[in-house]
SEVOBA-751496 format. One record per residue (C-alpha): residue in three letters; x, y, z; chain; residue number from 1. Coordinates in Angstrom, 3 decimals, m for minus. Layout:
<tormar milum="ALA" u="X" v="Y" w="Z" dovo="A" miti="NUM"/>
...
***
This chain:
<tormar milum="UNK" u="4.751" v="64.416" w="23.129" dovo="A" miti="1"/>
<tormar milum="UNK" u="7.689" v="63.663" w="25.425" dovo="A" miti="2"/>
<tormar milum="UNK" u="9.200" v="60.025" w="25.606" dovo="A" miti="3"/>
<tormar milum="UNK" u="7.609" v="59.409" w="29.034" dovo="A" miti="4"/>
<tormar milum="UNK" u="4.384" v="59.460" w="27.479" dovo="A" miti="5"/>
<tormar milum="UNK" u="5.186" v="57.107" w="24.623" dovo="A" miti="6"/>
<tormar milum="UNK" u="6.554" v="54.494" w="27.167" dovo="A" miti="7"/>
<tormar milum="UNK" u="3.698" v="54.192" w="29.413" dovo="A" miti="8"/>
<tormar milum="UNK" u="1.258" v="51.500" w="28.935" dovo="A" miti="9"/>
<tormar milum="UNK" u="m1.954" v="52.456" w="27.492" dovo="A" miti="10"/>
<tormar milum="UNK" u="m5.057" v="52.613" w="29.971" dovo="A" miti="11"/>
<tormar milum="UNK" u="m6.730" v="49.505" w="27.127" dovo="A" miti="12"/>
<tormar milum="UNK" u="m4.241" v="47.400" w="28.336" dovo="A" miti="13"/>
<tormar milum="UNK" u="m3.678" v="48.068" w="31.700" dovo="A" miti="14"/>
<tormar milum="UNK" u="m7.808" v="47.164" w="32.509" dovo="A" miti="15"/>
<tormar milum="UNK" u="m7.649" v="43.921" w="29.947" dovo="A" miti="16"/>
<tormar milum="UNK" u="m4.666" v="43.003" w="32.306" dovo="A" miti="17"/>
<tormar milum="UNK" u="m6.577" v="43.958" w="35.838" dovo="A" miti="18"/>
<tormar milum="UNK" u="m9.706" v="41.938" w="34.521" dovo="A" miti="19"/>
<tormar milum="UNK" u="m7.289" v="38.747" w="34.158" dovo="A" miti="20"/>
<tormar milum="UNK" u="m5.388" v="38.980" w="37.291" dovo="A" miti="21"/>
<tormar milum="UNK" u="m7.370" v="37.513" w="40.130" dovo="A" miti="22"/>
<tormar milum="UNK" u="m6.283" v="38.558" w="43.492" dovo="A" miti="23"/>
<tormar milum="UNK" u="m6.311" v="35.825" w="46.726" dovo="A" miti="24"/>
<tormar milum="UNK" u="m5.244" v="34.836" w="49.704" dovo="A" miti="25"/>
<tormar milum="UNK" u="m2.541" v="31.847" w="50.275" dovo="A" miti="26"/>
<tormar milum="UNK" u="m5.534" v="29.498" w="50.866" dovo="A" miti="27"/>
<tormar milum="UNK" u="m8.026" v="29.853" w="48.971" dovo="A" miti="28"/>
<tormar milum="UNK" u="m4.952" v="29.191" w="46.447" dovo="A" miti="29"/>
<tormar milum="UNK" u="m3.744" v="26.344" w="47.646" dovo="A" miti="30"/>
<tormar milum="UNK" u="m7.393" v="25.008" w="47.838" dovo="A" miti="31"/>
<tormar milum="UNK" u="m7.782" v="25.738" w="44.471" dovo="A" miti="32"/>
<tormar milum="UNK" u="m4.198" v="24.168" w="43.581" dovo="A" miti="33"/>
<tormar milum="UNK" u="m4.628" v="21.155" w="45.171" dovo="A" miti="34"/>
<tormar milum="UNK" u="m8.691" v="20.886" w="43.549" dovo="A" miti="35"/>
<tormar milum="UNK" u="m6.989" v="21.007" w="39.971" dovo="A" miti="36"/>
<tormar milum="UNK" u="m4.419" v="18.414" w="40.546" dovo="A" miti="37"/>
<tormar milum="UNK" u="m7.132" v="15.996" w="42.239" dovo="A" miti="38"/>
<tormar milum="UNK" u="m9.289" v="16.793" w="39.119" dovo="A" miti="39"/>
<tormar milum="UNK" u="m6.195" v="16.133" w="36.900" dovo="A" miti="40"/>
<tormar milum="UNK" u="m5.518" v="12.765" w="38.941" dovo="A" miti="41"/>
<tormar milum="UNK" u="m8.980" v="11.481" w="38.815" dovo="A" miti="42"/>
<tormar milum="UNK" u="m8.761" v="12.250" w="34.677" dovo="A" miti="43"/>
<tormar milum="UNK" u="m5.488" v="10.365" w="34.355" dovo="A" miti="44"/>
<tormar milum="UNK" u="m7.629" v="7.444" w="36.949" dovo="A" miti="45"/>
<tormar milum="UNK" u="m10.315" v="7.500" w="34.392" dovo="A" miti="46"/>
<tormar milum="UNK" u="m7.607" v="6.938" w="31.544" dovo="A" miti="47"/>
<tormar milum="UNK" u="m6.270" v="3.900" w="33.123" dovo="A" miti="48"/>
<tormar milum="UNK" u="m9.891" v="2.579" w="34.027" dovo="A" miti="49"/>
<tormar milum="UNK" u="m10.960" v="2.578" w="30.255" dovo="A" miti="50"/>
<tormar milum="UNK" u="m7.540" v="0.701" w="29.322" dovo="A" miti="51"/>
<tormar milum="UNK" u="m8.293" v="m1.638" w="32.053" dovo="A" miti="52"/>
<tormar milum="UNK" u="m11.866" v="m2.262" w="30.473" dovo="A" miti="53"/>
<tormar milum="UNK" u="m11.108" v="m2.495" w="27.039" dovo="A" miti="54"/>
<tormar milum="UNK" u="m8.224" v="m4.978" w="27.825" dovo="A" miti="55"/>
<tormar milum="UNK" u="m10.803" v="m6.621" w="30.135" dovo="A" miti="56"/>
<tormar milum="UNK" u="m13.515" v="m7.111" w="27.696" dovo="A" miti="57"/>
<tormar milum="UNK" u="m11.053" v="m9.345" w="25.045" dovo="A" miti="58"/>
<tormar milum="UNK" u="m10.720" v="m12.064" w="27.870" dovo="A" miti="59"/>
<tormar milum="UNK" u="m12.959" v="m14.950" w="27.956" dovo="A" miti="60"/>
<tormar milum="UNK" u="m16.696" v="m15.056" w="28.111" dovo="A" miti="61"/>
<tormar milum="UNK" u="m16.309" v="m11.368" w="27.843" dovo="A" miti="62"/>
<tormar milum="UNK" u="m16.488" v="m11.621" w="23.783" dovo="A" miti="63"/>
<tormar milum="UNK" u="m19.997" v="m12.568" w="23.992" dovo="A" miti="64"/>
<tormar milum="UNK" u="m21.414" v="m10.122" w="25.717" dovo="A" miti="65"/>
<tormar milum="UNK" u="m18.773" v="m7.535" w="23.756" dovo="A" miti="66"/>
<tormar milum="UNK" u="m20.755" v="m8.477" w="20.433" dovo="A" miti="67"/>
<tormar milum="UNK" u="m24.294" v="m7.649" w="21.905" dovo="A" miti="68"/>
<tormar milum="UNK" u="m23.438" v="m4.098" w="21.784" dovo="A" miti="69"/>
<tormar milum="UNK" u="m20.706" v="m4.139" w="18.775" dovo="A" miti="70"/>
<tormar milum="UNK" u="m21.060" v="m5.293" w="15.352" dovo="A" miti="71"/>
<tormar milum="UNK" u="m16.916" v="m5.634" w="15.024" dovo="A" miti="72"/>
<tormar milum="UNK" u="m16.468" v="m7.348" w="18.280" dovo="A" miti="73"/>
<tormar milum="UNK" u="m13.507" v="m7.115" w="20.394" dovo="A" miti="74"/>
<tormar milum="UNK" u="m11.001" v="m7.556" w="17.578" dovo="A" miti="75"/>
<tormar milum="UNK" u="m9.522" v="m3.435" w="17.847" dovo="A" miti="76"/>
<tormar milum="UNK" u="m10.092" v="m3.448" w="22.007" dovo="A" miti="77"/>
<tormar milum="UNK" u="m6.376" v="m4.534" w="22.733" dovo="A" miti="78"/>
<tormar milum="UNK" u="m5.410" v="m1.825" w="20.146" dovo="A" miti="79"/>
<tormar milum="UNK" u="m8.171" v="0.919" w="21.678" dovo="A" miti="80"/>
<tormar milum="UNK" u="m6.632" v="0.451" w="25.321" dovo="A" miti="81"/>
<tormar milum="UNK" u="m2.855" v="0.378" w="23.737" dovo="A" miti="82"/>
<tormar milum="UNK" u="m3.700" v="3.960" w="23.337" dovo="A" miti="83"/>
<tormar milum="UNK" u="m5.775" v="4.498" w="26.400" dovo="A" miti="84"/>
<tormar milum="UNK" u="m2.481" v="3.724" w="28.134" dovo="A" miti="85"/>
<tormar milum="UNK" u="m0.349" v="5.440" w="26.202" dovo="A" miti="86"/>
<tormar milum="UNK" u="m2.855" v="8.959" w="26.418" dovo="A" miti="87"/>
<tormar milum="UNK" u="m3.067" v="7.870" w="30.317" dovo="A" miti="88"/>
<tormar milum="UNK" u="0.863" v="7.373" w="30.778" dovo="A" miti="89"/>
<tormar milum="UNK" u="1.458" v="10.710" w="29.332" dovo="A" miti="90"/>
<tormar milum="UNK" u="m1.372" v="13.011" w="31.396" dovo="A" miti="91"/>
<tormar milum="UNK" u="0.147" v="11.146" w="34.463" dovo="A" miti="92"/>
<tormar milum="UNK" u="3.731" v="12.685" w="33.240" dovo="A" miti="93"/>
<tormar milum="UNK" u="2.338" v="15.986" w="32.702" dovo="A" miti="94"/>
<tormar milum="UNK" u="0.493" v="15.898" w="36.422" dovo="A" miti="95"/>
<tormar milum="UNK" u="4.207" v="14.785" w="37.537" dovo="A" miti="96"/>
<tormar milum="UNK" u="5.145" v="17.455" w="35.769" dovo="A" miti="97"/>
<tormar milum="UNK" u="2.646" v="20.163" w="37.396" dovo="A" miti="98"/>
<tormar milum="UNK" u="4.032" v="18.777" w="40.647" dovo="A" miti="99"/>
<tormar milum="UNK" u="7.518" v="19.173" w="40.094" dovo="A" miti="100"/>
<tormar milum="UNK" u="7.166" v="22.552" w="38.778" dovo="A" miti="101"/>
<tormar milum="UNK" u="4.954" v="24.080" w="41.683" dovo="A" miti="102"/>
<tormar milum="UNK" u="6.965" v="22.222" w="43.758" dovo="A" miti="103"/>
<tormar milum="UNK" u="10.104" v="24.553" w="42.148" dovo="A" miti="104"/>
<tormar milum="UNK" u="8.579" v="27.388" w="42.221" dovo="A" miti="105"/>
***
């Protein structure tokens, strides 16, 4: 067995990584690109949306119609869209940070 032969990638390997590699042209992948951060946006948008709501829903006449479909009330909403925020403020970093990075690269 010379060293050549130990050195080379095995034939196993080299498919597994041809199946995973996708092959494209420029537009189709930045189609694609610009799909994924849209979807990402439009997650973070949904994020902020269900904050909004839950903050919405402990304001005035809001608590009545809260308790028709809640036995607890509205008494954990402020607390439920504290961390709607919070899980929205940092998926809109990580889309800013998608950006940046394709943006680098």
């Amino acid at each position: 067995m010379s060293a050549s032969k130990v050195l080379r990638p095995k034939s196993a390997s080299l498919s597994r990584v041809s199946l995973l590699t996708v092959e494209q042209s420029s537009a189709v992948y930045a189609i694609a690109w610009v799909f994924i951060v849209l979807f990402h946006v439009a997650c973070g948008a949904y994020l902020i949306c269900a904050a909004m709501t839950y903050w919405y829903l402990t304001k005035g006449s809001m608590s009545f119609y809260v308790s028709t479909w809640s036995l607890t009330g509205n008494e954990n909403y402020r607390l439920y869209g504290a961390v709607y925020v919070i899980v929205g403020g940092i998926y809109a970093l990580q889309v800013l940070n998608i950006l940046i990075m394709s943006i680098g690269a």
